[in-house]
N, C-alpha and C positions, 0 to 999 in steps of 0.2 A: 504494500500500500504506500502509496504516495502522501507523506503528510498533507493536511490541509496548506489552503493560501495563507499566506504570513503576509504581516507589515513589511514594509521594505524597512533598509539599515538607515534610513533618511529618518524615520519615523520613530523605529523602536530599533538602537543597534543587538537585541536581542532575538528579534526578529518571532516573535508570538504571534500565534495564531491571529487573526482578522477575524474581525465580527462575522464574518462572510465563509471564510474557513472554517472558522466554528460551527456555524448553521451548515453548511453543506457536509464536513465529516456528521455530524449530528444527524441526518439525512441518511445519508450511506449506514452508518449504525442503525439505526431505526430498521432502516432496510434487512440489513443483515442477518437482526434477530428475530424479525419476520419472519424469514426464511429458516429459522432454527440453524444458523450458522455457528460452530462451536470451533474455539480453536485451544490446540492443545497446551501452547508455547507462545509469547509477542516479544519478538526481540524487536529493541527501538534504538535509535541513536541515541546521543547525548543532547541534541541540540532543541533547545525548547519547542519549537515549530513539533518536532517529530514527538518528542514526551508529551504534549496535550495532546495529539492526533490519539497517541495509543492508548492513553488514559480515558480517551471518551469513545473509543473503539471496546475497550476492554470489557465493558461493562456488557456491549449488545454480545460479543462472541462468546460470554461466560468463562473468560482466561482468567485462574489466579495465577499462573506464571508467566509472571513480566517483566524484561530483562532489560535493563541500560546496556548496552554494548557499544567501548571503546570502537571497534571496526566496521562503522555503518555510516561513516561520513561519507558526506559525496564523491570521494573522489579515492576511496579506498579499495582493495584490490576483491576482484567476487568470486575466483578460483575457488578459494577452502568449501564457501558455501554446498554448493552443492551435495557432496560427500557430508556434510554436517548435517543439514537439514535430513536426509536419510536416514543415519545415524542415530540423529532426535529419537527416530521410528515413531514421531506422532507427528499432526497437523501444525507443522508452524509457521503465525503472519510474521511479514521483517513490514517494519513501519520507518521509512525510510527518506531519501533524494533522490534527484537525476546528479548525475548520473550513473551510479551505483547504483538504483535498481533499472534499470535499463538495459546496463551491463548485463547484470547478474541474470537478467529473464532472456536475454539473446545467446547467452553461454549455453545455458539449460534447454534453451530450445534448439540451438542451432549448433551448437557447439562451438563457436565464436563470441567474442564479446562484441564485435564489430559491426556487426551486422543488428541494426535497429528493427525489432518484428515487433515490437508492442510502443502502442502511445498512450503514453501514460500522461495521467491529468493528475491536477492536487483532488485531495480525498477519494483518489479514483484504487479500488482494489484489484488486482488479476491475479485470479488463484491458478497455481500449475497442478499439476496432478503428476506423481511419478508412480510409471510401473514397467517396467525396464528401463523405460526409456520417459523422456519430461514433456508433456501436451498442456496445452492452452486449455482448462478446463471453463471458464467462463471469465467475464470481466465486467464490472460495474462502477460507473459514473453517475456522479451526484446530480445530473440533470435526469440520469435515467429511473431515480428511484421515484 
């Protein structure tokens, strides 16, 4: 998942969720738990933007394990994941940036990080599905909830 919209660094140099981010992740959850969506694991970054996105995520997907992870900045390397989230052996969301998760969903599908196969939006989630091999299982946008 892509965190919600943030302030720009003009505004807040911390860069927190937007009134607008909020309502729209808020939206996407709603949605999610609708759908009896559960996840097993939410690793999130450190960066404020990303920790409210997964704090108000966490509640529709019924996650008590929720993990700050130093390696989820934008611009960090998305090789290990793969092999990790496996591993996990349960459902885990990464609550995240571009462009590490863009990377990291073009690795797993394509087996390149290069090649750009998902468009990803803020509060926009795209769940993969592994079983041998890693598939696009569905994708949801806050306009579409």
């Amino acid at each position: 998942m892509q965190h919600g919209l943030a302030l720009s660094k003009e505004e807040d140099p911390e860069r927190p969720l937007s009134e607008k981010g909020k309502a729209e992740t808020r939206k996407v959850a709603a949605f999610l738990g609708s759908k009896g969506i559960k996840v097993s694991r939410l690793w999130h970054s450190k960066k404020l933007r990303a920790v409210q996105t997964a704090r108000i995520i966490a509640g529709a997907v019924k996650c008590e394990d929720v993990t700050e992870r130093e390696d989820l900045s934008p611009n960090d390397p998305v090789e290990k994941f793969g092999q990790e989230i496996i591993v996990a052996g349960s459902d885990v969301m990464i609550v995240g940036h571009l462009p590490f998760l863009q990377k990291l969903a073009s690795l797993l599908l394509t087996g390149s990080s290069d090649k750009e196969v998902v468009s990803f939006r803020f509060s926009g989630v795209v769940c993969l599905e592994y079983e041998q091999i890693w598939k696009l299982a569905w994708f949801v946008l806050p306009d579409l909830c």
